[in-house]
C-alpha positions in Angstrom: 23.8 -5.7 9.1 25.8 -2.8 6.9 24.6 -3.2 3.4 27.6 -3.6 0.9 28.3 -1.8 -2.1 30.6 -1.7 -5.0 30.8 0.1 -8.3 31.9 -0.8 -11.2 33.0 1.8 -14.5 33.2 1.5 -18.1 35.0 3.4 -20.6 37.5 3.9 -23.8 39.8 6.9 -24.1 37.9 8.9 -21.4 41.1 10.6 -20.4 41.0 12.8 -17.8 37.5 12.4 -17.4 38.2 9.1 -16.2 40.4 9.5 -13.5 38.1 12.1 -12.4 35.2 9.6 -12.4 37.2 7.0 -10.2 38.3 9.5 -8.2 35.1 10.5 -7.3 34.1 6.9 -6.5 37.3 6.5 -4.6 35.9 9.0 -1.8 32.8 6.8 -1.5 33.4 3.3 -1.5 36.0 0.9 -1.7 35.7 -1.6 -4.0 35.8 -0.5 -7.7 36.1 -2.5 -10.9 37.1 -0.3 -14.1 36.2 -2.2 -17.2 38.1 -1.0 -20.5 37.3 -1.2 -23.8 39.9 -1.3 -26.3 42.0 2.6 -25.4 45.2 4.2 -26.2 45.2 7.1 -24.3 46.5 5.0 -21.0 43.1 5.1 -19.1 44.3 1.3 -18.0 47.5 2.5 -16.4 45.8 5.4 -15.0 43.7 3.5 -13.5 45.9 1.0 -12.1 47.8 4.3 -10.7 45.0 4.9 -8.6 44.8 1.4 -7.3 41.7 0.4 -9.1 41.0 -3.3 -10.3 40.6 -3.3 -14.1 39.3 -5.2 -16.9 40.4 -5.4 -20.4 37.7 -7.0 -23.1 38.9 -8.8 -25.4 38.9 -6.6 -28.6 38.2 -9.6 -31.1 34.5 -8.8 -29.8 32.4 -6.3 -30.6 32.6 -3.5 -27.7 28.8 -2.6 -26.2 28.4 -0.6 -22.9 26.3 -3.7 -21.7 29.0 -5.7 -22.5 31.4 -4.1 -20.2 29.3 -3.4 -17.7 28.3 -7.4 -17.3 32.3 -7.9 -17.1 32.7 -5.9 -14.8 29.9 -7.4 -12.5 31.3 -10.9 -13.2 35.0 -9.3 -11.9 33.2 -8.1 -8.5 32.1 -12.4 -7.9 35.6 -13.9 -7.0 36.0 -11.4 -4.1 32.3 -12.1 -3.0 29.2 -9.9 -4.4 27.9 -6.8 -2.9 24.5 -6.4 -2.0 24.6 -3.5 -4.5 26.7 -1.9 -7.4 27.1 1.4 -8.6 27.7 1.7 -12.4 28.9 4.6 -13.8 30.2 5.7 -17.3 33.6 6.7 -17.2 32.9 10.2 -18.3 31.2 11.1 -15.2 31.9 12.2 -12.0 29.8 10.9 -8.7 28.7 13.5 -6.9 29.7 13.3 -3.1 26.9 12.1 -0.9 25.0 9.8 -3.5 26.6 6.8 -2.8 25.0 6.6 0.8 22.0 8.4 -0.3 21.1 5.4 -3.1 21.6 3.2 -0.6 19.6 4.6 1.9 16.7 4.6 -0.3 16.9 0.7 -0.5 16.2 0.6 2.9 12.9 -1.4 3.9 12.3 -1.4 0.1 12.2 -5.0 -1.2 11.1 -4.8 -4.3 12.8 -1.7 -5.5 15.3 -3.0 -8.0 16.7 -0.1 -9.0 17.8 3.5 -7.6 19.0 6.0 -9.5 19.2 10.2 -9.6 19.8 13.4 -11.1 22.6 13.8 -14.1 23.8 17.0 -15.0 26.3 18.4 -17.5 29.8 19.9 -16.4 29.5 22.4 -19.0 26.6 23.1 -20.3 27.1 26.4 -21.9 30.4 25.5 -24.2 27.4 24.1 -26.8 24.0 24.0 -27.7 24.6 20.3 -27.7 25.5 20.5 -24.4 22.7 22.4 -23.5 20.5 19.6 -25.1 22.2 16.5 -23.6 22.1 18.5 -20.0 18.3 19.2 -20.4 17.5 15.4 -21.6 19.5 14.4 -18.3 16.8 16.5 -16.1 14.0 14.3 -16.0 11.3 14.0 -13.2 12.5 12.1 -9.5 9.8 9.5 -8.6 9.0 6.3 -9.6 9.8 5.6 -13.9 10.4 3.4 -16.7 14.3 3.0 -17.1 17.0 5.3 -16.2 20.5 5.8 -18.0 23.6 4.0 -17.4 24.5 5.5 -14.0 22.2 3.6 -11.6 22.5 1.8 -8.4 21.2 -1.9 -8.9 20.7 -5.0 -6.3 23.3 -7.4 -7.4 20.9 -10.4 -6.6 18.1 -8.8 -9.0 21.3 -8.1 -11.3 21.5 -11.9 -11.6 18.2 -13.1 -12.0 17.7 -11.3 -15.2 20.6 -11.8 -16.4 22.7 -8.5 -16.3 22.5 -6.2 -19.4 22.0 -8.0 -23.0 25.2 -7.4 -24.5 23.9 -7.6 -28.1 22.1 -4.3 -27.9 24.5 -1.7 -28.9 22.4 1.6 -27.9 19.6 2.4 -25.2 20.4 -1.2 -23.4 20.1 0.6 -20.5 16.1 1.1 -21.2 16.2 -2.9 -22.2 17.8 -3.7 -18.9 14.9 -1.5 -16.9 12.4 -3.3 -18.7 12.8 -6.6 -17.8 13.8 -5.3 -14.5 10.2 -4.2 -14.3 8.5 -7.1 -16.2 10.4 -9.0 -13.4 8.1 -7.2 -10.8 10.7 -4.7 -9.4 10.4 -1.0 -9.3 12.7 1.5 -10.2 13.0 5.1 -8.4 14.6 8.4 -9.6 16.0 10.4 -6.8 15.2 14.0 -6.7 19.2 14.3 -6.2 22.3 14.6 -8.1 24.2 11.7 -8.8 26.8 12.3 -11.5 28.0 15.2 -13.6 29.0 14.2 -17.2 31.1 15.3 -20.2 29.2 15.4 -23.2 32.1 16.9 -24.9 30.2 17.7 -27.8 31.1 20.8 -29.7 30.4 20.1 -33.2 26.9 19.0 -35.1 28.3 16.4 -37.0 28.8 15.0 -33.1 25.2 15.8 -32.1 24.1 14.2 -35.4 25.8 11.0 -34.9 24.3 10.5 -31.0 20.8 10.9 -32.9 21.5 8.0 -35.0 22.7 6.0 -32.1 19.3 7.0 -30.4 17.4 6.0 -33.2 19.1 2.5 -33.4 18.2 1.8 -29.9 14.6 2.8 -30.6 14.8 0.0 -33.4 16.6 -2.6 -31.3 15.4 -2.5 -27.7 11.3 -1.6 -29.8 12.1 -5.3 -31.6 12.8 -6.8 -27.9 10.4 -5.3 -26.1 7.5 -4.2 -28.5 5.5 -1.9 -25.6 8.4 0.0 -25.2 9.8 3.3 -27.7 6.4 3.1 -29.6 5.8 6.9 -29.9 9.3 7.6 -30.0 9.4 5.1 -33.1 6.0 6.4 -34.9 7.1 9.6 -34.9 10.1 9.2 -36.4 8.9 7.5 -39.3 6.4 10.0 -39.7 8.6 12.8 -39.6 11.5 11.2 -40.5 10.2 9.3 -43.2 6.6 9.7 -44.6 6.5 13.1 -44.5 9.5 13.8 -46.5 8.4 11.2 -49.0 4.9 12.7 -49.3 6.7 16.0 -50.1 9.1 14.7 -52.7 6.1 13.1 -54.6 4.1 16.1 -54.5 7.5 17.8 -56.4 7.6 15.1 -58.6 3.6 15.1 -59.4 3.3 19.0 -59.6 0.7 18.3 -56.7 1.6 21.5 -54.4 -1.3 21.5 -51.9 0.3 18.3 -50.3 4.2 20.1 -50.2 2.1 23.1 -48.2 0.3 20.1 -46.0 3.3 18.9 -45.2 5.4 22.0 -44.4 1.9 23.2 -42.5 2.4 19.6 -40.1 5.9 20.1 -39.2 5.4 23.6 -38.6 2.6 23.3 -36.0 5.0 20.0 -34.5 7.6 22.5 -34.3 5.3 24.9 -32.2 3.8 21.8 -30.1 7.5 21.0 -29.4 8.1 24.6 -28.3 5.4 24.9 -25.9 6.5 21.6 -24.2 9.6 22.7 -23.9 8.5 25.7 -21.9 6.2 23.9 -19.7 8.9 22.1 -18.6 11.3 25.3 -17.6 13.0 26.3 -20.5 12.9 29.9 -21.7 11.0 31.2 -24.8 14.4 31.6 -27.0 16.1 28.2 -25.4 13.1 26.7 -26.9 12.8 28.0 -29.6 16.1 26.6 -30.5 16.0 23.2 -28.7 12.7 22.6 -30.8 15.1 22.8 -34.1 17.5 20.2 -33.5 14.7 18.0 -31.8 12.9 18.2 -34.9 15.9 17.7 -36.6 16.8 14.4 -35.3 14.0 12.8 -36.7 16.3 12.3 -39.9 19.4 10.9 -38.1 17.2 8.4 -35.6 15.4 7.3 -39.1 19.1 6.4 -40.1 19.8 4.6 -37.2 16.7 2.7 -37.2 17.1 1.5 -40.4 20.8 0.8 -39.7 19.3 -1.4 -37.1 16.9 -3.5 -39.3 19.8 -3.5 -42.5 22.0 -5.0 -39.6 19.0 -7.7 -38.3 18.6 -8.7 -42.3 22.2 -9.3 -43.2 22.9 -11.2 -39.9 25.8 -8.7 -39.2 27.1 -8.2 -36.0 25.8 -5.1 -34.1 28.7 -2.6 -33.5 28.8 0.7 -31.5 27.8 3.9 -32.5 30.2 6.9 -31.7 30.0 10.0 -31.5 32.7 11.3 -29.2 
């Protein structure tokens, strides 16, 4: 029996990246569901134009990805579920091919939950933030943790966790892996392009912004699932924070020896971050200047993470972090 597959795609004020996205889809499958949240730019006529079903949210609700993702799965039911769905973002494009490659991977394969591949940016040389989002997309094919948003799912496992957890407002894409795992399914990168994205990020106050968001979902999906995002959380508050505290007290005390500790620490993280950079490919001057801003964002995912827990104390609703 042909194994069926539909895909559903989030977005708000994507454009023309948008109708790119669908259109991509529309040369591999049938069935799409476009879920919307909250634009003015006419993405939800645009999409109608190219005979795509389409969900509005209701805007009286907080928008989240997972959110809109879990409406559109819910849309796909009346007509009958698919075995599988392909989620996408609606600022990327499918890459022709993955569709039947995804779903030949789930062949004979059980208890593989998930299947997912290789993102790439559509330009990567307009910006070095470009450069950095199109070199955080290249991770290693084989079996992994989580995956981004753009992944190929079982629609039955879908269901028996429970679809995405609409409260988490960054990284719920590595929540949803989780319990996907804990639930005793695997999850497999592709070596094999799936989608090509639009970053669409040209200035740093854009690149500054994502590191926040980053930095809330290390706080969020880290209070969920406490095994998960533990280095990624220590070392921002030791960069981040206790390092920049131990230097402002060594001002404040006249106590010197600690400011040159301290500037000695981040200096040899800067050149531990710069040789892992070129063990993994990159170029002696690309990582020499990747290692900046990824020592950088230490300050904007402190932000975020304390976002997160200012959010938690006050009981206030979790809200989206842009940055595009």
């Amino acid at each position: 029996m042909t194994a069926t597959i539909a895909a559903v795609a989030i977005g708000r004020n994507e454009g023309d990246r948008l109708i790119r996205c669908l259109t991509t889809l529309k040369d591999q499958l049938d069935r799409i569901v476009y879920v919307d949240s909250g634009s003015s730019d006419g993405s939800v006529q645009a999409a109608r134009d190219l005979g795509v079903e389409v969900v509005e949210l209701d805007t009286s609700v907080p928008f989240t990805a997972a959110r809109a993702r879990n409406a559109g799965f819910e849309a796909l039911k009346p007509g009958g579920l698919p075995d599988f769905v392909q989620f996408v973002d609606g600022d990327c494009g499918v890459e022709p091919g993955w569709i039947a490659a995804g779903l030949s991977e789930f062949e004979g394969q059980e208890e593989l939950g998930i299947v997912t591949g290789w993102r790439s940016e559509i330009h990567p040389d307009v910006s070095i933030y470009n450069v950095l989002a199109d070199f955080e997309w290249h991770r290693p094919a084989g079996e992994i943790a989580a995956c981004g948003g753009d992944m190929m799912v079982r629609c039955d496992v879908f269901d028996a966790v429970g679809g995405f957890n609409p409260t988490v407002v960054a990284a719920e894409d590595d929540e949803f892996c989780t319990r996907i795992r804990k639930s005793g399914r695997r999850i497999i990168r592709l070596p094999q392009p799936m989608t090509r994205h639009d970053a669409a990020m040209t200035r740093f106050s854009q690149w500054w912004q994502r590191a926040v968001r980053s930095g809330h979902g290390f706080a969020q999906v880290g209070d969920l699932h406490p095994d998960y995002f533990v280095k990624e959380r220590r070392r921002v508050i030791l960069y981040g924070g206790a390092l920049p505290t131990i230097a402002l007290l060594s001002l404040v005390f006249t106590a010197p020896l600690y400011l040159i500790g301290v500037l000695a620490v981040y200096a040899l993280s800067y050149l531990r971050t710069v040789r892992g950079l070129q063990r993994e490919g990159l170029g002696r001057s690309m990582a020499l200047r990747q290692a900046v801003y990824l020592s950088i964002s230490k300050f904007p995912n402190l932000i975020g993470m304390a976002r997160y827990h200012l959010r938690k104390i006050r009981g206030s609703a979790m809200r989206i972090i842009e940055y595009k």
